[in-house]
VEXZARO-247746 format. One record per residue: z, x, y of N, C-alpha, C in turn; residue in three letters; chain. Coordinates in steps of 0.2 Angstrom, whole numbers, padded with zeros to 4 digits. Atoms other than C-alpha are relative to their C-alpha. Layout:
+-------+-------+-------+-------+-------+-------+-------+-------+-------+-----+----+
:  n.zz :  n.xx :  n.yy : ca.zz : ca.xx : ca.yy :  c.zz :  c.xx :  c.yy :  aa : ch :
+-------+-------+-------+-------+-------+-------+-------+-------+-------+-----+----+
:     Z :     X :     Y :     Z :     X :     Y :     Z :     X :     Y : ALA :  A :
...
+-------+-------+-------+-------+-------+-------+-------+-------+-------+-----+----+
//
This chain:
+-------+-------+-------+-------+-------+-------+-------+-------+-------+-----+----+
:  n.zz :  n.xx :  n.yy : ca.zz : ca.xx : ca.yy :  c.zz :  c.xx :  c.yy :  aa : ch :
+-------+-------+-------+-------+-------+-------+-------+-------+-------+-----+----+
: -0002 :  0006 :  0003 : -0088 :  0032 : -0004 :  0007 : -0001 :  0003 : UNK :  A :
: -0007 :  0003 : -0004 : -0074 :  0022 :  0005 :  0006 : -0002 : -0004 : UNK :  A :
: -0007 :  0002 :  0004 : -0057 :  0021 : -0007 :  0005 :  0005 :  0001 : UNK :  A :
: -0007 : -0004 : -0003 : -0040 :  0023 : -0005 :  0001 :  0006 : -0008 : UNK :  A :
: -0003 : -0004 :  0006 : -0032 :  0039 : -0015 :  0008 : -0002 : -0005 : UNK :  A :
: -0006 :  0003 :  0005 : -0020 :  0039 : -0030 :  0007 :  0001 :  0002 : UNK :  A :
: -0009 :  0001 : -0002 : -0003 :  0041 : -0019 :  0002 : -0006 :  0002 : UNK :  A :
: -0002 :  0006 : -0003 : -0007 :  0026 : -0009 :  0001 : -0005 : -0004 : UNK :  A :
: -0001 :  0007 :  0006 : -0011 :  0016 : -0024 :  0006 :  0002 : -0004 : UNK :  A :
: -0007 : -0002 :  0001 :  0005 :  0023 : -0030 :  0006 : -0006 :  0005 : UNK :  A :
: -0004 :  0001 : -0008 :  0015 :  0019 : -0014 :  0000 : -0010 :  0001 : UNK :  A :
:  0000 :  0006 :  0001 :  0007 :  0001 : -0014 :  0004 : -0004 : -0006 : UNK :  A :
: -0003 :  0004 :  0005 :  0013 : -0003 : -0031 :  0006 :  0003 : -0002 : UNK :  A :
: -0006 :  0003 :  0000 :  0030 :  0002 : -0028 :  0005 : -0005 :  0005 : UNK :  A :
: -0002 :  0003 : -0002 :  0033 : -0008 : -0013 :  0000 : -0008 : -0004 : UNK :  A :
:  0002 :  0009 :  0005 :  0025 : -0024 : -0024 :  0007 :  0001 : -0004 : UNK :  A :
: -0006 :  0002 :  0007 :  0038 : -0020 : -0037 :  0007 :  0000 :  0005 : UNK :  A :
: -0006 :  0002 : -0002 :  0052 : -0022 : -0025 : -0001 : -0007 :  0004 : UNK :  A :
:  0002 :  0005 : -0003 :  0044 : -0035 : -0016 :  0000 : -0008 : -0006 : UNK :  A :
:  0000 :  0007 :  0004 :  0044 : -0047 : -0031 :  0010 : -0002 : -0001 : UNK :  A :
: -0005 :  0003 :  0001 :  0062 : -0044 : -0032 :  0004 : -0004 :  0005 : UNK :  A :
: -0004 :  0003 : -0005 :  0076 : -0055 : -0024 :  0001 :  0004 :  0003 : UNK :  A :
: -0002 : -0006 : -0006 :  0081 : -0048 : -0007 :  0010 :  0002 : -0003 : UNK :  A :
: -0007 : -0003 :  0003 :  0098 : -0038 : -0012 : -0002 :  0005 : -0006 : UNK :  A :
: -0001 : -0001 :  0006 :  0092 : -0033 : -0029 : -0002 :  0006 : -0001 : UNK :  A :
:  0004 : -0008 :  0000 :  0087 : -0013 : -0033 : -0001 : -0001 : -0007 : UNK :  A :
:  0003 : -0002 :  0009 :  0079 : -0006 : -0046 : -0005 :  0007 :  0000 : UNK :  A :
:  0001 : -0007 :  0001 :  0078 :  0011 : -0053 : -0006 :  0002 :  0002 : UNK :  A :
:  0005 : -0005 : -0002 :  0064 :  0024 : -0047 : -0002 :  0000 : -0008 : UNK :  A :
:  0002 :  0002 :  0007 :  0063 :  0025 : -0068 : -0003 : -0008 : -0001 : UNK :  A :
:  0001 :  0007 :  0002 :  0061 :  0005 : -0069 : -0008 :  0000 :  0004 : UNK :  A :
:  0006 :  0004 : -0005 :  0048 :  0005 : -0055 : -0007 :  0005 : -0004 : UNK :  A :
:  0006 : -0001 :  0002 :  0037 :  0019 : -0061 : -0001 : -0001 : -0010 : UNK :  A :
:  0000 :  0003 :  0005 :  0039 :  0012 : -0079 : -0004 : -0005 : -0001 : UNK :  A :
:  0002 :  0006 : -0002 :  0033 : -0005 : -0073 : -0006 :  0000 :  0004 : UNK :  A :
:  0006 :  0000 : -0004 :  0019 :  0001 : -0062 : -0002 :  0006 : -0003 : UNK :  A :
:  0006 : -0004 :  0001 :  0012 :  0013 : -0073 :  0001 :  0007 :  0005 : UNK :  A :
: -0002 : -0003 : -0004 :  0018 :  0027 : -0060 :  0002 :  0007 : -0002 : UNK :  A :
:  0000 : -0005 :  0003 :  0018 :  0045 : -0067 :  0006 :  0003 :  0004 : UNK :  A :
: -0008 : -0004 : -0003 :  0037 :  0054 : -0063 : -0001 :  0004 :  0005 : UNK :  A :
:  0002 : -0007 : -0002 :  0028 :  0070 : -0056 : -0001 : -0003 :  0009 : UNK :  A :
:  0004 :  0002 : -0005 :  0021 :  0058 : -0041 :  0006 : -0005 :  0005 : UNK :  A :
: -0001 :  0003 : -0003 :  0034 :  0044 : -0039 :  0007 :  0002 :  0005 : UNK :  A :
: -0004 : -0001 : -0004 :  0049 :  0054 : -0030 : -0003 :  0002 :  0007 : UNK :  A :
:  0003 : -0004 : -0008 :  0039 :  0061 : -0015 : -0004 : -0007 :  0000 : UNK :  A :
:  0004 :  0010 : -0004 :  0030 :  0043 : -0014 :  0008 : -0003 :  0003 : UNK :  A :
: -0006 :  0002 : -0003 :  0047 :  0036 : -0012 :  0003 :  0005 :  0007 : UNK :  A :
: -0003 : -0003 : -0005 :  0055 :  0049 :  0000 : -0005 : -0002 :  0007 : UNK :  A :
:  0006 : -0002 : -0005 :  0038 :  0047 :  0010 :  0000 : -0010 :  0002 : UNK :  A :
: -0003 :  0007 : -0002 :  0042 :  0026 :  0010 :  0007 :  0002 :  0002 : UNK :  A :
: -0007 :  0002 : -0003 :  0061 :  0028 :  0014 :  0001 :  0003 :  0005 : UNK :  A :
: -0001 : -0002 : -0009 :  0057 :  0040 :  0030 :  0000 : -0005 :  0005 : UNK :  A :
:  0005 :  0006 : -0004 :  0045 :  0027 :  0036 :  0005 : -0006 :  0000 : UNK :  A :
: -0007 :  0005 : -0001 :  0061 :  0014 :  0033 : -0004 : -0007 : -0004 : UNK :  A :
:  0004 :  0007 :  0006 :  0049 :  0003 :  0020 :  0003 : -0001 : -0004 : UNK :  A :
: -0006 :  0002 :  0006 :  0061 :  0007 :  0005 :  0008 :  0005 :  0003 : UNK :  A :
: -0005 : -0003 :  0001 :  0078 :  0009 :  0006 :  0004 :  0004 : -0004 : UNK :  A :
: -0003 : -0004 :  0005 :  0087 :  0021 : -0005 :  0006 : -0001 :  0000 : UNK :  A :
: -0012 : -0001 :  0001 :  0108 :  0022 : -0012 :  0000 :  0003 : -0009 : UNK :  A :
: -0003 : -0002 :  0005 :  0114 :  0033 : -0023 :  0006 : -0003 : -0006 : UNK :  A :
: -0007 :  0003 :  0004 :  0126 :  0032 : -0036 : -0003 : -0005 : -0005 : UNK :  A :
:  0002 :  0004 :  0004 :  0126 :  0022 : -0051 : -0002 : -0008 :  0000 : UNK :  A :
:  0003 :  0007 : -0001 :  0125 :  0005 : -0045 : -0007 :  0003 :  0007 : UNK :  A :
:  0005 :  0001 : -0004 :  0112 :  0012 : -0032 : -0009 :  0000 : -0003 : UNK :  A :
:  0011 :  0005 :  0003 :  0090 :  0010 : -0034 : -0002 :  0002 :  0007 : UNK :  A :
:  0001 :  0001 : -0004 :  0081 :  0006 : -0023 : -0004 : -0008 :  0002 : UNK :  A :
:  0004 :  0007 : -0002 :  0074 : -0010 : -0012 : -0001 :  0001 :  0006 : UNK :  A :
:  0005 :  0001 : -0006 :  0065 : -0013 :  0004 :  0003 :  0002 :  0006 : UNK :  A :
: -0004 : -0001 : -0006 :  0071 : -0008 :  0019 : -0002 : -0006 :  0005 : UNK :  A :
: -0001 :  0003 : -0004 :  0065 : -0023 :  0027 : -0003 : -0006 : -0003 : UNK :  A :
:  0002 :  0004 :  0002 :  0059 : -0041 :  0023 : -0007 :  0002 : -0001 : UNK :  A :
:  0009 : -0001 :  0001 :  0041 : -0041 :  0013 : -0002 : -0003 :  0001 : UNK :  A :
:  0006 :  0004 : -0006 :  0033 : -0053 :  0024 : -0001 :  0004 :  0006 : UNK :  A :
:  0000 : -0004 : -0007 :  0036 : -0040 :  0038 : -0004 :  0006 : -0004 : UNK :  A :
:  0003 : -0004 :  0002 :  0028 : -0028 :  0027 : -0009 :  0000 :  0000 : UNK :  A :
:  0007 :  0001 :  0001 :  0008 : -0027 :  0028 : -0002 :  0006 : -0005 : UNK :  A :
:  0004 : -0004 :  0003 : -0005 : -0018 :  0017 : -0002 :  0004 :  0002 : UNK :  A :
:  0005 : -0003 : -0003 : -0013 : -0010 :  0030 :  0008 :  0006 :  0004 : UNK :  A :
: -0007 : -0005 : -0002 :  0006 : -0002 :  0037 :  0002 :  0005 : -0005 : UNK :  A :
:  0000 : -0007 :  0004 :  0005 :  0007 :  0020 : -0004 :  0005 : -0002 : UNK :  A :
:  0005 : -0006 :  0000 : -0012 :  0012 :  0018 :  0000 :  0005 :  0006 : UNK :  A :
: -0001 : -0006 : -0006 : -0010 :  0020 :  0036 :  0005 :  0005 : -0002 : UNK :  A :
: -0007 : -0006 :  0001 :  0008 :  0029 :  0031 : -0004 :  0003 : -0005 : UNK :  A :
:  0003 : -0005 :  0007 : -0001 :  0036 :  0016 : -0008 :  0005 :  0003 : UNK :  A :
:  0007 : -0005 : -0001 : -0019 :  0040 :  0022 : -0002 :  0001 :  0008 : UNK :  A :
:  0002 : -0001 : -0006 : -0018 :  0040 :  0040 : -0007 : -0005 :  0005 : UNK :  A :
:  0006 :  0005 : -0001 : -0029 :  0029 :  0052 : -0007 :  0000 : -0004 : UNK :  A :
:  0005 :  0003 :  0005 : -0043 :  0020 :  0043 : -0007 :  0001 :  0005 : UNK :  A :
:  0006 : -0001 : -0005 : -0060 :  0027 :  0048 : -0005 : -0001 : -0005 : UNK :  A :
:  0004 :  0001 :  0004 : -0074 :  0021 :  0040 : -0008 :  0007 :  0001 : UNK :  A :
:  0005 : -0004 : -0003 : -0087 :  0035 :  0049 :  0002 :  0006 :  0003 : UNK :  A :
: -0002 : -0005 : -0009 : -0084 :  0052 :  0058 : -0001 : -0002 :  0006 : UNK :  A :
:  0003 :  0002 : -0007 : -0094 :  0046 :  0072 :  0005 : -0005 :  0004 : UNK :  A :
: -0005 :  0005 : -0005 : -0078 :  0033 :  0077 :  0005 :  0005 :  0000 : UNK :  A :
: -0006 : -0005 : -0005 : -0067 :  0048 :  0080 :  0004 :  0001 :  0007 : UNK :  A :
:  0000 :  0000 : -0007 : -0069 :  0046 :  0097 : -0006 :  0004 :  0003 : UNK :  A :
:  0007 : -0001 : -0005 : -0078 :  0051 :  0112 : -0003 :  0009 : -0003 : UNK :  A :
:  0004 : -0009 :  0002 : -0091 :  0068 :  0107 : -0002 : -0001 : -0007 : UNK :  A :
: -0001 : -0001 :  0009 : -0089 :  0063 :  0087 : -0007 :  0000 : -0001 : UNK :  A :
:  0008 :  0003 :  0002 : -0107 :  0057 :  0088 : -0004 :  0002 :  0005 : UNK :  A :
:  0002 :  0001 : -0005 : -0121 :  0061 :  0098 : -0003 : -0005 :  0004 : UNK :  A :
:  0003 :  0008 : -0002 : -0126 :  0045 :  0100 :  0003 : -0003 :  0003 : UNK :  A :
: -0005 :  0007 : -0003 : -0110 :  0036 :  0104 : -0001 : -0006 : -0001 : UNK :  A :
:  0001 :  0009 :  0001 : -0112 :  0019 :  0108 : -0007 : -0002 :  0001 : UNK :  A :
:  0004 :  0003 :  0000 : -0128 :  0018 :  0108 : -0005 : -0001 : -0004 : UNK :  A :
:  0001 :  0002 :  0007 : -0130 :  0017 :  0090 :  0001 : -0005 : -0003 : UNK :  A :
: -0001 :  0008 :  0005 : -0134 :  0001 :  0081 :  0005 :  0002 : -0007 : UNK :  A :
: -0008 :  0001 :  0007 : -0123 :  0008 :  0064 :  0004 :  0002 :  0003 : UNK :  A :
: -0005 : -0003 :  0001 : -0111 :  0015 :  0072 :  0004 : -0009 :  0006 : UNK :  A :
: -0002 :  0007 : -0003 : -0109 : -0005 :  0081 :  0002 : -0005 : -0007 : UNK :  A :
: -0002 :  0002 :  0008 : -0107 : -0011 :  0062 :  0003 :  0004 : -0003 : UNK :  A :
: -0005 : -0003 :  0002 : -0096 :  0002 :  0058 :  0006 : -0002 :  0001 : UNK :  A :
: -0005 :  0001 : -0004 : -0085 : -0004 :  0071 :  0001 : -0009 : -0002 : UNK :  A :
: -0005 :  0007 :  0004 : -0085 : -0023 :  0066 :  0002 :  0000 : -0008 : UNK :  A :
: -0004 :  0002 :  0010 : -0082 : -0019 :  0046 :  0005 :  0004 :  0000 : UNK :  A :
: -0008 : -0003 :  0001 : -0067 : -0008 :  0051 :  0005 : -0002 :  0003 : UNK :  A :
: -0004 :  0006 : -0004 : -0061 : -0022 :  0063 :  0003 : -0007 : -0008 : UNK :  A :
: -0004 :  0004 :  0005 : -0061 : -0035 :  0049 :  0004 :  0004 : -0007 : UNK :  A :
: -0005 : -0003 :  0006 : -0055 : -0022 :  0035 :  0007 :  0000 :  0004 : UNK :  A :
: -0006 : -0003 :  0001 : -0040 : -0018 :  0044 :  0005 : -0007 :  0003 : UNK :  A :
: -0002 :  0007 : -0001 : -0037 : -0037 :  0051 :  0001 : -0002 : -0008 : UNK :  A :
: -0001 :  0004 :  0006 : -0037 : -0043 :  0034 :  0006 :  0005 : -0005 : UNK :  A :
: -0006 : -0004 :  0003 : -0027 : -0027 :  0028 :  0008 : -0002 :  0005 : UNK :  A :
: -0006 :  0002 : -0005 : -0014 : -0032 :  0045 :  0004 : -0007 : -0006 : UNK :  A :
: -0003 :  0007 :  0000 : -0013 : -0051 :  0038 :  0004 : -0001 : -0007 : UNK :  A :
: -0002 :  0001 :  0008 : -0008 : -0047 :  0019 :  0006 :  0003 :  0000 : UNK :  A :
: -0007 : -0003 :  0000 :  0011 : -0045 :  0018 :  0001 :  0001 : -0008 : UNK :  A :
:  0000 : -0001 :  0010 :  0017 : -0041 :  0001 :  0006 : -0004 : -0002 : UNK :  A :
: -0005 :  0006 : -0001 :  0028 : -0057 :  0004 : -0007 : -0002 : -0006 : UNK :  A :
:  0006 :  0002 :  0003 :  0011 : -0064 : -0001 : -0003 :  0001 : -0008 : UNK :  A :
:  0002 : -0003 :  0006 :  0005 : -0051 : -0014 :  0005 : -0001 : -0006 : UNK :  A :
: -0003 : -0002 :  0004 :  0021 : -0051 : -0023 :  0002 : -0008 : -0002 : UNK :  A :
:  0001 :  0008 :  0003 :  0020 : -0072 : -0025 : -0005 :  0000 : -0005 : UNK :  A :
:  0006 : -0002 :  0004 :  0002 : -0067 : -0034 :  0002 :  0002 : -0003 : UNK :  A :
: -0004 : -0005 :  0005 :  0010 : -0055 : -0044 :  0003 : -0002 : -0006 : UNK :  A :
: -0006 :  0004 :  0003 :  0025 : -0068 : -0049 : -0005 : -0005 : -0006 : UNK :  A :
:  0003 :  0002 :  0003 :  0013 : -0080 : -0052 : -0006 :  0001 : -0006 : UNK :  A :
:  0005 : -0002 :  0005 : -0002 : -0072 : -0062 :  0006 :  0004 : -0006 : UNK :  A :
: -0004 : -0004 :  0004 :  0011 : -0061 : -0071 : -0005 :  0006 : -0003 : UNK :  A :
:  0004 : -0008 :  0003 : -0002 : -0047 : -0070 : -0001 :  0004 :  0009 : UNK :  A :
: -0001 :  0001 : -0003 : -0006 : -0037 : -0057 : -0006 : -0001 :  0003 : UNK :  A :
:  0009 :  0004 : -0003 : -0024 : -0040 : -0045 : -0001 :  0008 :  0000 : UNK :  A :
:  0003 : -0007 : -0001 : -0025 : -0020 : -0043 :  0000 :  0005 : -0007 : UNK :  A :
:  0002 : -0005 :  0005 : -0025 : -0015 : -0060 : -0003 : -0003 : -0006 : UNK :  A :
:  0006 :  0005 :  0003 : -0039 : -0020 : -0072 :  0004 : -0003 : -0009 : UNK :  A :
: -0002 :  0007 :  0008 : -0035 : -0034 : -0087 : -0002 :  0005 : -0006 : UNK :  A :
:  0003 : -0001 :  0006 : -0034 : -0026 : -0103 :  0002 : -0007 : -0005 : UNK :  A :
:  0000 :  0007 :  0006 : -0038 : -0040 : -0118 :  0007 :  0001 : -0003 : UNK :  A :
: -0004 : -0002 :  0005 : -0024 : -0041 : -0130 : -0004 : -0002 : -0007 : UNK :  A :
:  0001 :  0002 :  0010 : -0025 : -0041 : -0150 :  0002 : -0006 : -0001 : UNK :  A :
: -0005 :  0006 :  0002 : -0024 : -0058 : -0156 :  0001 :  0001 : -0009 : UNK :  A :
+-------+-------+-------+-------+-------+-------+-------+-------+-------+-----+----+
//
C-alpha cells in the first residue's frame, strides 16, 4: 500500500502552519504542535530535519519561533515528501537497471512509470502558498478528517 509515514505527515503540517502565517511572523514549536495535533516526542527532530533542509527557519530566545526559511509558493509537496521519505517509488522494479527482470519490457511497470510521473507532477505543482490559502479559507484542515461538532 502506497502512503506517506507519520513524520512526513507531521513535517507537512508544520510547514502549513507557518505557511498560513504572514511572512515575518514565528510561532512557537509549542503553538505548531498544539495546533496540528503534533505529539512533542516527534515535533523537535521533524523541525531540526525541516531547518537543515533550510524549509524552516529557527531563532532563539524569547522573541524567537519559528518561520519559513523561504517564501511558500517556493515551497512544494513533493520537496517535503522526498526530504522526509526519500525519492518516490511506486514499485521496486523502477530502482533502476537489474531491479526487474523484465525491465522495460513490461506492460506494468509502463503504468507504473506514468502514475509516478503524474503523482509527483502534481506533488511538484502544489506549493503550500496554495495549500495554506485552502486552509485560511476552509478553517479546517483537507488532511485531517472532519469531526461533527455537538450542536
Amino acid at each position: 500500500m502506497l502512503r506517506i509515514n507519520r513524520q512526513t505527515d507531521y513535517a507537512i503540517r508544520v510547514v502549513l502552519a507557518l505557511a498560513k502565517q504572514p511572512p515575518g511572523r514565528r510561532l512557537s514549536s509549542a503553538s505548531i504542535g498544539k495546533e496540528m495535533l503534533i505529539p512533542a516526542a516527534f515535533l523537535s527532530r521533524i523541525v531540526a530535519g525541516l531547518a537543515q533542509a533550510g524549509i524552516v527557519a529557527t531563532f532563539p530566545g524569547r522573541d524567537g519561533g519559528l518561520e519559513l526559511g523561504r517564501p511558500a509558493e517556493q515551497i512544494t509537496l513533493r520537496e517535503i515528501v522526498e526530504l522526509m521519505e526519500g525519492p518516490l517509488l511506486l514499485s521496486e522494479c523502477m530502482l533502476g537497471e537489474r531491479a526487474c527482470p523484465f525491465e522495460h519490457r513490461c506492460p506494468v511497470r509502463t503504468r507504473w512509470d506514468r502514475l509516478q510521473l503524474m503523482i509527483l507532477e502534481e506533488l511538484g505543482k502544489t506549493t503550500f502558498s496554495e495549500l495554506a490559502q485552502e486552509a485560511n479559507e476552509q478553517k479546517t484542515y483537507p488532511f485531517l478528517p472532519h469531526i461533527p461538532t455537538k450542536s
